[in-house]
PDB file of N, CA, C and O in Angstrom, chain B, residues numbered from 101:
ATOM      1  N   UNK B 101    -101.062 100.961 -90.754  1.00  0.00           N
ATOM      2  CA  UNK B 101     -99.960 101.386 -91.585  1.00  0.00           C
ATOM      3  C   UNK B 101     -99.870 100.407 -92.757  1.00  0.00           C
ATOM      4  O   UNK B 101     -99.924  99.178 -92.728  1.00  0.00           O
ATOM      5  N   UNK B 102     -99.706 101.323 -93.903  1.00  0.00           N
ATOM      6  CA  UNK B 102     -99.499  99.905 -94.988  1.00  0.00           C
ATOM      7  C   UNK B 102     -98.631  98.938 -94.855  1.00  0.00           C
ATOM      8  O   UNK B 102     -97.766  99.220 -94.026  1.00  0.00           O
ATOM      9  N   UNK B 103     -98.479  97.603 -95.484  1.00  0.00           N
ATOM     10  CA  UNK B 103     -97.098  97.143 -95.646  1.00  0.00           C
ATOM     11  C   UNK B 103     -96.635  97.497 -96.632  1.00  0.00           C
ATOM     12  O   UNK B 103     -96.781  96.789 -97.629  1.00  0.00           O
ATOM     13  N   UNK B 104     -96.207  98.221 -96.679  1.00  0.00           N
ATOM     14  CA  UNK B 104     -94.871  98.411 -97.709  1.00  0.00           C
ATOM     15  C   UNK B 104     -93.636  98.996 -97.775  1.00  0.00           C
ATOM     16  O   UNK B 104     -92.964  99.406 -98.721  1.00  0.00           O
ATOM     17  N   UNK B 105     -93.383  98.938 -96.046  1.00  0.00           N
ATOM     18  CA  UNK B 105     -91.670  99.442 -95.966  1.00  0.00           C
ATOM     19  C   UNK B 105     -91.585  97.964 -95.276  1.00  0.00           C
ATOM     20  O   UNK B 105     -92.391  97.295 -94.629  1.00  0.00           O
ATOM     21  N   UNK B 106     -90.339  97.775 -95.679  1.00  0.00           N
ATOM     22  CA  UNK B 106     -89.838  96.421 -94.999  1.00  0.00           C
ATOM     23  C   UNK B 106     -88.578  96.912 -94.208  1.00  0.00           C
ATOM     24  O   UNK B 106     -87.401  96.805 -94.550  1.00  0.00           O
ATOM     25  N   UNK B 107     -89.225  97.619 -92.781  1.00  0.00           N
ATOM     26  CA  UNK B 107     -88.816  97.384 -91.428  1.00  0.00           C
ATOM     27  C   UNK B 107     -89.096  96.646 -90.249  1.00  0.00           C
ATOM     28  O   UNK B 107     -90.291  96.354 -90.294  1.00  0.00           O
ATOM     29  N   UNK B 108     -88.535  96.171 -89.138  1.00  0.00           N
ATOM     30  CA  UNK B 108     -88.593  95.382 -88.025  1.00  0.00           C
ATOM     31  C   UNK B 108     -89.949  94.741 -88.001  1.00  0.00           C
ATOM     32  O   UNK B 108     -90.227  93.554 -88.172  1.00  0.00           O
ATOM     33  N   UNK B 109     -90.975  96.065 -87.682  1.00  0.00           N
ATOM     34  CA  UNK B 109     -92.293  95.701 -87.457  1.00  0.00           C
ATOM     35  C   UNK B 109     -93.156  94.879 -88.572  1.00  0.00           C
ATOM     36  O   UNK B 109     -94.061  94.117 -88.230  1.00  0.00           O
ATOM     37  N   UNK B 110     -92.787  95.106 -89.976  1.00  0.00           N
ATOM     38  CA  UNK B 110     -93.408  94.172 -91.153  1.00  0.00           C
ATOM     39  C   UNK B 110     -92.421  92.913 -90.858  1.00  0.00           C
ATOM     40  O   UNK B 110     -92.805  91.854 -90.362  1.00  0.00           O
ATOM     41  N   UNK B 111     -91.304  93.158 -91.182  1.00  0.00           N
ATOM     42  CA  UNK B 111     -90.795  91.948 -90.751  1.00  0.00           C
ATOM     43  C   UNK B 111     -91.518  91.083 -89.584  1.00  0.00           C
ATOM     44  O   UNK B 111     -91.827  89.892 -89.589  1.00  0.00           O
ATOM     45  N   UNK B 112     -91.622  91.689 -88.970  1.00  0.00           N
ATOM     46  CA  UNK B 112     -92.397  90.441 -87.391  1.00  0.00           C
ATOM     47  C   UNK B 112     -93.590  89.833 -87.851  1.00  0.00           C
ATOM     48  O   UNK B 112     -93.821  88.624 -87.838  1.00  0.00           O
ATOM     49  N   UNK B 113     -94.834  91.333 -88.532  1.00  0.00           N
ATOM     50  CA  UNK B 113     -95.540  90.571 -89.323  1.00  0.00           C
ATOM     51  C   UNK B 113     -95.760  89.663 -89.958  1.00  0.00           C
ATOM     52  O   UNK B 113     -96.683  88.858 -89.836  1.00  0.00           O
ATOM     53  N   UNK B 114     -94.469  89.713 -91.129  1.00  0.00           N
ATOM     54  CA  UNK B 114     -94.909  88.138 -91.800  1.00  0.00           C
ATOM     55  C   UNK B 114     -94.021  87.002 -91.107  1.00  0.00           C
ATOM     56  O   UNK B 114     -94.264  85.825 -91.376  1.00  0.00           O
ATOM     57  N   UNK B 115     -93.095  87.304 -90.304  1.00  0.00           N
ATOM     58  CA  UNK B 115     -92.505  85.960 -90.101  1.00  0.00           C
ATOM     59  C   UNK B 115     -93.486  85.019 -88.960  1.00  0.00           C
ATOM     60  O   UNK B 115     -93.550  83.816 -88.704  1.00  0.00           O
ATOM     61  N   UNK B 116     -94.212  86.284 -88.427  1.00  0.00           N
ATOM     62  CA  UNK B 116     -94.706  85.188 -87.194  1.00  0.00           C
ATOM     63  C   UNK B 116     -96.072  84.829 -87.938  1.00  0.00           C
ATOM     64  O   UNK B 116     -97.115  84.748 -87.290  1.00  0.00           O
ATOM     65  N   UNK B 117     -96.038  84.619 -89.288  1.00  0.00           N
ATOM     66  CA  UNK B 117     -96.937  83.554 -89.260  1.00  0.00           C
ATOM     67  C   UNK B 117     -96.273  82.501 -90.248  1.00  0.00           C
ATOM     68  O   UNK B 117     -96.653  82.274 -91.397  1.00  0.00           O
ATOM     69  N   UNK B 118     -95.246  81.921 -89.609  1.00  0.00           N
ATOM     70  CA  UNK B 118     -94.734  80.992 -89.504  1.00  0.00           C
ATOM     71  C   UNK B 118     -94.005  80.243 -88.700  1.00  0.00           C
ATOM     72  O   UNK B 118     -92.872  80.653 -88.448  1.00  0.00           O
ATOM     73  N   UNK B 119     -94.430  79.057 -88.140  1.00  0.00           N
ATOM     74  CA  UNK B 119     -94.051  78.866 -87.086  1.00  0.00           C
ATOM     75  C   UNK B 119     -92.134  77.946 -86.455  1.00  0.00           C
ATOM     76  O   UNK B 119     -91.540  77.707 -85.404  1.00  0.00           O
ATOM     77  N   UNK B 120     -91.967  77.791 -87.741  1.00  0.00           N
ATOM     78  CA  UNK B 120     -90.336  77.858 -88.031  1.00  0.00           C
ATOM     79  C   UNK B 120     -89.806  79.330 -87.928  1.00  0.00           C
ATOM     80  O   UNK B 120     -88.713  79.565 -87.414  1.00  0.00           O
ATOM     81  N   UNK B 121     -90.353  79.995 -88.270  1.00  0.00           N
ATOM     82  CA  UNK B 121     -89.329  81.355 -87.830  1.00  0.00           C
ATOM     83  C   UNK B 121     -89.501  81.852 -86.280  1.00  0.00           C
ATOM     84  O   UNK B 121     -88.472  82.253 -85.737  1.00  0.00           O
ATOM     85  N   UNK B 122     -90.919  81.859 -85.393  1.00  0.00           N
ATOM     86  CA  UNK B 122     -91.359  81.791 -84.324  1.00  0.00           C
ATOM     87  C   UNK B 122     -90.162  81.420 -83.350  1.00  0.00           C
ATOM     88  O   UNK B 122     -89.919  82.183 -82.415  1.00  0.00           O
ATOM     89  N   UNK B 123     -89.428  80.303 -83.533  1.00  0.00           N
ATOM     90  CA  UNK B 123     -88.255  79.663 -82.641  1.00  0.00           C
ATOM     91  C   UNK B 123     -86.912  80.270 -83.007  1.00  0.00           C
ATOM     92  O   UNK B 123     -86.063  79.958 -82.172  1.00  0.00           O
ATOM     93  N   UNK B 124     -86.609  80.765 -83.639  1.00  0.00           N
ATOM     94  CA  UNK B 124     -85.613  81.163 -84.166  1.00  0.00           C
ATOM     95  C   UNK B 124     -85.051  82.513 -83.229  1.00  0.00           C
ATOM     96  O   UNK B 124     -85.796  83.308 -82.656  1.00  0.00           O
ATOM     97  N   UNK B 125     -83.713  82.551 -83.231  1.00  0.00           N
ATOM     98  CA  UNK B 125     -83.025  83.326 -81.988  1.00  0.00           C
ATOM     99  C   UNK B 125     -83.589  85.195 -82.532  1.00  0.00           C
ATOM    100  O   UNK B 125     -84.103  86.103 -81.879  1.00  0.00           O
ATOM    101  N   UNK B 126     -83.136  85.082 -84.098  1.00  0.00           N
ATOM    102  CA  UNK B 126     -83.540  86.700 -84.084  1.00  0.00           C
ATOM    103  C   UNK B 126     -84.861  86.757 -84.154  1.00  0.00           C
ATOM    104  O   UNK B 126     -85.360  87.402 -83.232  1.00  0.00           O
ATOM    105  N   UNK B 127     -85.633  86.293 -84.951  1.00  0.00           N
ATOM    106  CA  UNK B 127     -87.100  86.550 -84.495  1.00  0.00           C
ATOM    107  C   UNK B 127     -87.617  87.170 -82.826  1.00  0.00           C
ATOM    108  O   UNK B 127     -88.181  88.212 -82.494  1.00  0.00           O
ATOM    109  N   UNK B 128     -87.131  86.010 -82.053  1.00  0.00           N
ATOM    110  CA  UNK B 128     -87.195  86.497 -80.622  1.00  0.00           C
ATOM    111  C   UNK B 128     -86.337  88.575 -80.303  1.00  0.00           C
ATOM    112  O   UNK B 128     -86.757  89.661 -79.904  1.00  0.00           O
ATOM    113  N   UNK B 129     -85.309  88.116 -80.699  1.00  0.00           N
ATOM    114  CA  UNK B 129     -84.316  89.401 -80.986  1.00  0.00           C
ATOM    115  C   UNK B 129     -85.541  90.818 -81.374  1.00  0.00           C
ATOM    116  O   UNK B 129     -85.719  91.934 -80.887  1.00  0.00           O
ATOM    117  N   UNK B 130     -85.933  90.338 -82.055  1.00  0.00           N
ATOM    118  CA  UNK B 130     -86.905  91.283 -82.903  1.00  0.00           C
ATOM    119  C   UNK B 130     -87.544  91.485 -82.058  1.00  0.00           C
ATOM    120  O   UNK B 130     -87.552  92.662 -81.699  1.00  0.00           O
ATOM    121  N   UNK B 131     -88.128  90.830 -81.532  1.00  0.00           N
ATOM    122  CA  UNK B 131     -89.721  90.547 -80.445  1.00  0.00           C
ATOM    123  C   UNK B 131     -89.250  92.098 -79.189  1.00  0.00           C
ATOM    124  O   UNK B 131     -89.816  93.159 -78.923  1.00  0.00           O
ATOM    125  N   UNK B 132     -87.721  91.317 -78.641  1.00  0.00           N
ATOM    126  CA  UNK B 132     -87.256  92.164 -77.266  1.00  0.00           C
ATOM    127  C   UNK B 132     -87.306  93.908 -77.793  1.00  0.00           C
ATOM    128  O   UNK B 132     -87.448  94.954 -77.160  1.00  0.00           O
ATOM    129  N   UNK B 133     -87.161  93.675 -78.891  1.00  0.00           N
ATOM    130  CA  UNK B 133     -86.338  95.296 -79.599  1.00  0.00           C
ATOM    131  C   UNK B 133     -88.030  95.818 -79.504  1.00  0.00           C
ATOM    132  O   UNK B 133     -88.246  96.823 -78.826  1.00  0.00           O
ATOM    133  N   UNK B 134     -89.057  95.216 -80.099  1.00  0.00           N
ATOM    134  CA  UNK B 134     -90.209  96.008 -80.441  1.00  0.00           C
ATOM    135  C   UNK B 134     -91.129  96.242 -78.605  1.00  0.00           C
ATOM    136  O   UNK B 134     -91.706  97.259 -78.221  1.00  0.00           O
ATOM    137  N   UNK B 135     -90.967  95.036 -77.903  1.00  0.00           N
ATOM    138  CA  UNK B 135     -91.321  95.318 -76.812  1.00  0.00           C
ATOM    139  C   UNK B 135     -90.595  96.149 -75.681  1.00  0.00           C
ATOM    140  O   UNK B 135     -90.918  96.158 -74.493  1.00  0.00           O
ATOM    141  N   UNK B 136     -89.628  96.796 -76.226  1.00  0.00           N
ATOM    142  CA  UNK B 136     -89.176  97.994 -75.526  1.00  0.00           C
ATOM    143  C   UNK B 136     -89.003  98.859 -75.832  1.00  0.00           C
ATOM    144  O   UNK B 136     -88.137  99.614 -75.390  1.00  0.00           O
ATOM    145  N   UNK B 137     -90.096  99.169 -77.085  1.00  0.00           N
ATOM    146  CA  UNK B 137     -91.185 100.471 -77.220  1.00  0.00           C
ATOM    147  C   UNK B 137     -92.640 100.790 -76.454  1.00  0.00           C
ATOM    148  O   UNK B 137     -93.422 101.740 -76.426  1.00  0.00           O
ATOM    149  N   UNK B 138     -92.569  99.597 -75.910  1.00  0.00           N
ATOM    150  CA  UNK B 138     -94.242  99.886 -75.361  1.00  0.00           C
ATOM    151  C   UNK B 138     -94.178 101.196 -74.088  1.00  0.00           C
ATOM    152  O   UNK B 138     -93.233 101.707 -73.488  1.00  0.00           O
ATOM    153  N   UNK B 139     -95.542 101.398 -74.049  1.00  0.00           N
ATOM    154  CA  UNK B 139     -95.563 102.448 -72.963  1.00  0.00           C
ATOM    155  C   UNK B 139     -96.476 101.790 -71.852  1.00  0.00           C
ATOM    156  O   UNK B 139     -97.042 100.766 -72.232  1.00  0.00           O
ATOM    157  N   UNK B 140     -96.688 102.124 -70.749  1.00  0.00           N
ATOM    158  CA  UNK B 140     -97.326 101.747 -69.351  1.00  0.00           C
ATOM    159  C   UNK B 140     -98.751 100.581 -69.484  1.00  0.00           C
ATOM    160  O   UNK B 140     -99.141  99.742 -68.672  1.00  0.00           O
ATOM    161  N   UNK B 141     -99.365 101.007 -71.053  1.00  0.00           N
ATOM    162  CA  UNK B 141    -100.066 100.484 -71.289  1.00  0.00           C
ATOM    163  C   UNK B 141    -100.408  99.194 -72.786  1.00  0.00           C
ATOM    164  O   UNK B 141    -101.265  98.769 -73.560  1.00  0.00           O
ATOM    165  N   UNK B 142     -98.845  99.080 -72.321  1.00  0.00           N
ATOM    166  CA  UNK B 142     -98.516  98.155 -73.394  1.00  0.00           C
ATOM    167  C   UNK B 142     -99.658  98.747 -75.118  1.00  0.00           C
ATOM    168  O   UNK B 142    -100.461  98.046 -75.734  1.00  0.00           O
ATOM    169  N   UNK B 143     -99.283 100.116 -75.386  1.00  0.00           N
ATOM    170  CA  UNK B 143     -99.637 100.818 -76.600  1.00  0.00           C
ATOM    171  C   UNK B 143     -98.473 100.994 -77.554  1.00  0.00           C
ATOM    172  O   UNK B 143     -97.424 100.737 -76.963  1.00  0.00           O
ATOM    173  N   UNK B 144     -98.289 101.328 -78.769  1.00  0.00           N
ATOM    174  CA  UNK B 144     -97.149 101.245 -79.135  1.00  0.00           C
ATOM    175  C   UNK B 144     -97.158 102.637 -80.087  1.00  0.00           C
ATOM    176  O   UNK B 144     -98.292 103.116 -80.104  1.00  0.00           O
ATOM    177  N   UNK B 145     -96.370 103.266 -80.736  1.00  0.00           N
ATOM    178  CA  UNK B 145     -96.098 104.630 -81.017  1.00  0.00           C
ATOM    179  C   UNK B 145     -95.348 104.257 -82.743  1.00  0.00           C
ATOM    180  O   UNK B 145     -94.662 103.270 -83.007  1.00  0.00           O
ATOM    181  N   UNK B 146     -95.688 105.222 -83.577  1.00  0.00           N
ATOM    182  CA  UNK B 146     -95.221 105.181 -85.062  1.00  0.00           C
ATOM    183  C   UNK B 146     -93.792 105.755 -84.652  1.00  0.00           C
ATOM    184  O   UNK B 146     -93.929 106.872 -84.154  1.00  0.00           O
ATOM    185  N   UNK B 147     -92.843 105.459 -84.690  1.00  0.00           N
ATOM    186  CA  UNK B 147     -91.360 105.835 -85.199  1.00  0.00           C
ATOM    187  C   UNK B 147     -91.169 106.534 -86.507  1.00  0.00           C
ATOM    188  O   UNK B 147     -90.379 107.478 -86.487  1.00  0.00           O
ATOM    189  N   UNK B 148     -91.658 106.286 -87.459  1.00  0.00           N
ATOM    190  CA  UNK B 148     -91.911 107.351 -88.358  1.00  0.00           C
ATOM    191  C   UNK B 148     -92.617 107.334 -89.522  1.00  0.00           C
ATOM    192  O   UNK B 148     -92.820 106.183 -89.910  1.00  0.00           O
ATOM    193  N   UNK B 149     -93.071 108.195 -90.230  1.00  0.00           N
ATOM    194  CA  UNK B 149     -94.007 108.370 -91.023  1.00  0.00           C
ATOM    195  C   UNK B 149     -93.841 108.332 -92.449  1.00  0.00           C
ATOM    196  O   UNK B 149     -92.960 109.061 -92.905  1.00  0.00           O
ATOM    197  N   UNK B 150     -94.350 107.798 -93.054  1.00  0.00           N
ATOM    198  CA  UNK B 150     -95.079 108.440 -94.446  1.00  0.00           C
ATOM    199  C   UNK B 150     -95.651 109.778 -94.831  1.00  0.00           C
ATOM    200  O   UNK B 150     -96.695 109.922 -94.194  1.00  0.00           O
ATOM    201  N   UNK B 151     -95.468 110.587 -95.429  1.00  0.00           N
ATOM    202  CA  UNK B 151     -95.957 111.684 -95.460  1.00  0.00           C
ATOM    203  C   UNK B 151     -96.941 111.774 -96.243  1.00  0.00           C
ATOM    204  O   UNK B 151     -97.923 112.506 -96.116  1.00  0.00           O
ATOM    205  N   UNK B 152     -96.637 110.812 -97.324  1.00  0.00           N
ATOM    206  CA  UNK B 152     -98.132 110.409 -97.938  1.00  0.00           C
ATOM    207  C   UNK B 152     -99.464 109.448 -97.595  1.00  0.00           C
ATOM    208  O   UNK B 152    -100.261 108.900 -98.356  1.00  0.00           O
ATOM    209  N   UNK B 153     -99.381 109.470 -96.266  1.00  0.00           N
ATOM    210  CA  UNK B 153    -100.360 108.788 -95.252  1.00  0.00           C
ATOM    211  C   UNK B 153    -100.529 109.963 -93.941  1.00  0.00           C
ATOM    212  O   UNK B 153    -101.032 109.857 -92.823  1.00  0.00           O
ATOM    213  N   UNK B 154     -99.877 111.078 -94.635  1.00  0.00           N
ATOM    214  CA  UNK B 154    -100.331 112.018 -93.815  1.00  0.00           C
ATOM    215  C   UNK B 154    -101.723 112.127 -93.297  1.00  0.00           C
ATOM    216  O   UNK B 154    -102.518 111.832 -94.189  1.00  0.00           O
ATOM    217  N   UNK B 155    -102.347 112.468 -92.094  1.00  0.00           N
ATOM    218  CA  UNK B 155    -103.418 112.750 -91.639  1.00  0.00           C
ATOM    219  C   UNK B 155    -104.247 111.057 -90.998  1.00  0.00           C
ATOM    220  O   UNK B 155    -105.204 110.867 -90.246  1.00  0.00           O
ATOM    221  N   UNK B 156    -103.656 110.448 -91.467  1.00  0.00           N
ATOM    222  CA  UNK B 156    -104.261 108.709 -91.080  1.00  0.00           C
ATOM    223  C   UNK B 156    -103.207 108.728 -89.834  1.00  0.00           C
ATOM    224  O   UNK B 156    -102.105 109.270 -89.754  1.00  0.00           O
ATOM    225  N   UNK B 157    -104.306 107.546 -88.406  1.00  0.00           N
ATOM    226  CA  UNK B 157    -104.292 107.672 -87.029  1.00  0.00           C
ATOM    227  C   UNK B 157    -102.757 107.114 -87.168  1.00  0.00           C
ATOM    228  O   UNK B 157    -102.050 107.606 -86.289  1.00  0.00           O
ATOM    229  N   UNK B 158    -102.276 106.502 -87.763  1.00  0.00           N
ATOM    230  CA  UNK B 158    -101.133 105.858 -87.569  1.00  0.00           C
ATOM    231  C   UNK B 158     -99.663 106.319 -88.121  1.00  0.00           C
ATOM    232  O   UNK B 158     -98.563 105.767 -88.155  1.00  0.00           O
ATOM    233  N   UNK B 159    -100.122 107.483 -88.502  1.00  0.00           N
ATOM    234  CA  UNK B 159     -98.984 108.386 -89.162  1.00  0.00           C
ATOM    235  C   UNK B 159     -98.457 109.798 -88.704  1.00  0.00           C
ATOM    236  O   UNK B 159     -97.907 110.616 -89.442  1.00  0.00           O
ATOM    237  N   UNK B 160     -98.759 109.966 -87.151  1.00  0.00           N
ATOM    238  CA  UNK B 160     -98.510 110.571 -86.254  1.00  0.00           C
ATOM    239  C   UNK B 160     -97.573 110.050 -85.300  1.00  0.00           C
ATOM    240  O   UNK B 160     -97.566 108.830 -85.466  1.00  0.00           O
ATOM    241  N   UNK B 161     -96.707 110.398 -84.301  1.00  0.00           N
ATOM    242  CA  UNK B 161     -95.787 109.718 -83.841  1.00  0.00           C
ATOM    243  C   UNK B 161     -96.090 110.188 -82.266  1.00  0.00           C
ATOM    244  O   UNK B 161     -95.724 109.548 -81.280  1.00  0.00           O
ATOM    245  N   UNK B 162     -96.701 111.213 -82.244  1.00  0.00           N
ATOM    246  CA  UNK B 162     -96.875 111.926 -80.383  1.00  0.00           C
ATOM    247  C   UNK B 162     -97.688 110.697 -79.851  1.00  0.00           C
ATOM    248  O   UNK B 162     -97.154 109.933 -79.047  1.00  0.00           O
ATOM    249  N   UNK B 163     -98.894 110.505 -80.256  1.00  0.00           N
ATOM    250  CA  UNK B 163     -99.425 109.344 -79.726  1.00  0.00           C
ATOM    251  C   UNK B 163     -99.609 107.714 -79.771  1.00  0.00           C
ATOM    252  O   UNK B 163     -99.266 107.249 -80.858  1.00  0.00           O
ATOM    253  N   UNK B 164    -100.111 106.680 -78.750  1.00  0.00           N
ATOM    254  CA  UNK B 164     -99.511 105.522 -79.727  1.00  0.00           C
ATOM    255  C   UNK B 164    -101.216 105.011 -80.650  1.00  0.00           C
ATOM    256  O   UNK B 164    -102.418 105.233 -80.505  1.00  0.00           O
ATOM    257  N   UNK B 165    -100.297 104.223 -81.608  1.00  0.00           N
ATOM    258  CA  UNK B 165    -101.755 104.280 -82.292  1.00  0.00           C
ATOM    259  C   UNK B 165    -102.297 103.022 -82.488  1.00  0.00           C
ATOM    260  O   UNK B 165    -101.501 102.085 -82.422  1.00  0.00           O
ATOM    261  N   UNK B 166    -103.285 102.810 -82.680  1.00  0.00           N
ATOM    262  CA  UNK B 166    -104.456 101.860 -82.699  1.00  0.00           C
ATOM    263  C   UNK B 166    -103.586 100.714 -83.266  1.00  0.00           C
ATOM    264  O   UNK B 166    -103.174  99.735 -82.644  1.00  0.00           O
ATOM    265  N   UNK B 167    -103.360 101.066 -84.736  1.00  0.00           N
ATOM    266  CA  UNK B 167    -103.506 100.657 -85.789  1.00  0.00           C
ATOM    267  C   UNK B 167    -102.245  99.610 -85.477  1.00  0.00           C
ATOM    268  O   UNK B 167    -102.562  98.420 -85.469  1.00  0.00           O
ATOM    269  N   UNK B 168    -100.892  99.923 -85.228  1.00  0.00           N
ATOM    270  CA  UNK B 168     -99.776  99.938 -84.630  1.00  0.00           C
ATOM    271  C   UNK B 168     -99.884  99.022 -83.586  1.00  0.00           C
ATOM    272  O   UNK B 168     -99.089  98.101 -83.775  1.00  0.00           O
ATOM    273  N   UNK B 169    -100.587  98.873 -82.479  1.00  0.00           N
ATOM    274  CA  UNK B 169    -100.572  98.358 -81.471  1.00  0.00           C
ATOM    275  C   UNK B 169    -101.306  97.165 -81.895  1.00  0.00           C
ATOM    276  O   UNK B 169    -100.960  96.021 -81.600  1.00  0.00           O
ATOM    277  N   UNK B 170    -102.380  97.482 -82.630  1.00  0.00           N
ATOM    278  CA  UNK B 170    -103.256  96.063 -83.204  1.00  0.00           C
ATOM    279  C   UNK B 170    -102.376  94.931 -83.659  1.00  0.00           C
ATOM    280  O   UNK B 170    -102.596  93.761 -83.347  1.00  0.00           O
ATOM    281  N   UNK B 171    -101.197  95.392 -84.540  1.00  0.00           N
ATOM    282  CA  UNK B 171    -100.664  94.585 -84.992  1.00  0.00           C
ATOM    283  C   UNK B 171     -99.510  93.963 -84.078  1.00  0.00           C
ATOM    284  O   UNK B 171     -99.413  92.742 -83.950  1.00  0.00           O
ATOM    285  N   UNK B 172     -98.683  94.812 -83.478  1.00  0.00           N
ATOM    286  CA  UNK B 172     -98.176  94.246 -82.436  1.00  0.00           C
ATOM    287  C   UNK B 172     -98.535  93.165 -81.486  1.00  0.00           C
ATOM    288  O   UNK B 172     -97.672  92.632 -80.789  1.00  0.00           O
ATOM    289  N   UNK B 173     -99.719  92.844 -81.442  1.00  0.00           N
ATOM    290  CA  UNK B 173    -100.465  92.297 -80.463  1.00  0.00           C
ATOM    291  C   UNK B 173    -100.625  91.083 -81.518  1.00  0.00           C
ATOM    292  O   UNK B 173    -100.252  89.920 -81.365  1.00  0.00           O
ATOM    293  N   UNK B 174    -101.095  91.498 -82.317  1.00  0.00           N
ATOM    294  CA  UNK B 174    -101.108  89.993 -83.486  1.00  0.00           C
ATOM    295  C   UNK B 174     -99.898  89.182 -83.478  1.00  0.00           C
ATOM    296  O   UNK B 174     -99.750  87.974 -83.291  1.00  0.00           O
ATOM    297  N   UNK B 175     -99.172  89.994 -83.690  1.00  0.00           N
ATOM    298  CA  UNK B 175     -97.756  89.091 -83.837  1.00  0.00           C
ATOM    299  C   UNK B 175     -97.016  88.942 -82.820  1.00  0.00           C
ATOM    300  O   UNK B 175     -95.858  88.595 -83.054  1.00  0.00           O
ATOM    301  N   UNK B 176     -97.444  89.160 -81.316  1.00  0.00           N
ATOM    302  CA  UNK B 176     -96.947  88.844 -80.025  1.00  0.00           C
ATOM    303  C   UNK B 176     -97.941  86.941 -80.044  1.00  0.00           C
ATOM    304  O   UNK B 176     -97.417  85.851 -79.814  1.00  0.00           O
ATOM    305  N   UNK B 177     -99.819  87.302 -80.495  1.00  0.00           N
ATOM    306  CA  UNK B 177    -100.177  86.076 -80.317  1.00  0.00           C
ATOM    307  C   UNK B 177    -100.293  85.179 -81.513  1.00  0.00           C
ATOM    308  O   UNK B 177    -101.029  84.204 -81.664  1.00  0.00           O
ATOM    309  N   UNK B 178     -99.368  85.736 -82.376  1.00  0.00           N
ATOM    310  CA  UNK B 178     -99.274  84.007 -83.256  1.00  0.00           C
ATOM    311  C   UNK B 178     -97.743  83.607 -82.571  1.00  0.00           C
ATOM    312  O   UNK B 178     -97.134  82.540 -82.503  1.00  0.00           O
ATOM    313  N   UNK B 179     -97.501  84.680 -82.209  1.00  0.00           N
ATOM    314  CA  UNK B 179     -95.704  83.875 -81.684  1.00  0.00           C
ATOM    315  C   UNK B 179     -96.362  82.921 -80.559  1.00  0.00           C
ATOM    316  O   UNK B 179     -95.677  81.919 -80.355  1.00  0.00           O
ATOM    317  N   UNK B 180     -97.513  83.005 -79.800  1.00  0.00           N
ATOM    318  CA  UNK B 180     -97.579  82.556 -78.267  1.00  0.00           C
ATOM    319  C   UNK B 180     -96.912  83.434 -77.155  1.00  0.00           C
ATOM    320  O   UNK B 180     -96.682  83.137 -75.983  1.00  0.00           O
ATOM    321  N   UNK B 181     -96.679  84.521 -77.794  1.00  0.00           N
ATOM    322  CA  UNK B 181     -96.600  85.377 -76.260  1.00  0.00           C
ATOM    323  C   UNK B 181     -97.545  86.229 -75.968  1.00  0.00           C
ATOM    324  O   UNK B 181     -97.135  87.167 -75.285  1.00  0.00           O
ATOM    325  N   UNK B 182     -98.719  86.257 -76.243  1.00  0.00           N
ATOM    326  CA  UNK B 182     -99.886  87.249 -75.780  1.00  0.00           C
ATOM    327  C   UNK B 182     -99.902  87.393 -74.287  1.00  0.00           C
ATOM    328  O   UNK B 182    -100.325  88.398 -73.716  1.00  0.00           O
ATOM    329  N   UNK B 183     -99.327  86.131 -73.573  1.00  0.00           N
ATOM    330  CA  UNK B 183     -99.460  86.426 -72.083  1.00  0.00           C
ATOM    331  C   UNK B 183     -98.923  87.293 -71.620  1.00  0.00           C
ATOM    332  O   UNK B 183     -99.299  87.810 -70.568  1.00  0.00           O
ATOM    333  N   UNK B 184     -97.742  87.735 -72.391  1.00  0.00           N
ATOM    334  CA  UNK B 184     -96.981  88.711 -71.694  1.00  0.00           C
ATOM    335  C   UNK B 184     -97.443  89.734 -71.398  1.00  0.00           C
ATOM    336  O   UNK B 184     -96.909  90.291 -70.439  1.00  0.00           O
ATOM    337  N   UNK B 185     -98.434  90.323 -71.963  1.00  0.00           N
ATOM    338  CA  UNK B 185     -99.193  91.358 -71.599  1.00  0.00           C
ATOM    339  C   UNK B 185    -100.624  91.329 -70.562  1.00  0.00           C
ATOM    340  O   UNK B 185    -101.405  92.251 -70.328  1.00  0.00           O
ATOM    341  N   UNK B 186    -100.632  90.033 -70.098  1.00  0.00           N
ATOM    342  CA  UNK B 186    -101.770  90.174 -68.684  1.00  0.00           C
ATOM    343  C   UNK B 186    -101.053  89.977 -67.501  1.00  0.00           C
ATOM    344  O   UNK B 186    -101.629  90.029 -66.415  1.00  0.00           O
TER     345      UNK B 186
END
């Protein structure tokens, strides 16, 4: 997904690569809110779309998508919580 809406999930993006925001109470806040979207297989799902990114894997919302989950996972392991998911 591009960055260029500045919701939750970009937000997590850039803050967790910094490691002063990493400790910080809402950052974490953020973290709980996005990890209780995951599904069984810790995958994660578009909430909503661009319509002008129509037809790209990550601009569908029925399934979760690659693209989406990739990044989630990035910014679970610059925070240091990648464990949470083994």
């Amino acid at each position: 997904m591009p960055f260029v809406w500045y919701d939750i999930f970009h937000v997590l993006d850039v803050l967790s690569q910094f490691d002063y925001a990493k400790k910080d109470a809402c950052f974490l806040e953020m973290i709980d809110v996005i990890l209780e979207k995951k599904d069984a297989n810790y995958r994660f799902k578009s909430e909503s779309v661009w319509m002008k990114w129509k037809g790209w894997e990550f601009c569908q919302k029925r399934e979760p998508s690659r693209w989406v989950t990739f990044v989630i996972l990035r910014i679970l392991k610059r925070a240091g919580m990648f464990e949470i998911i083994r």
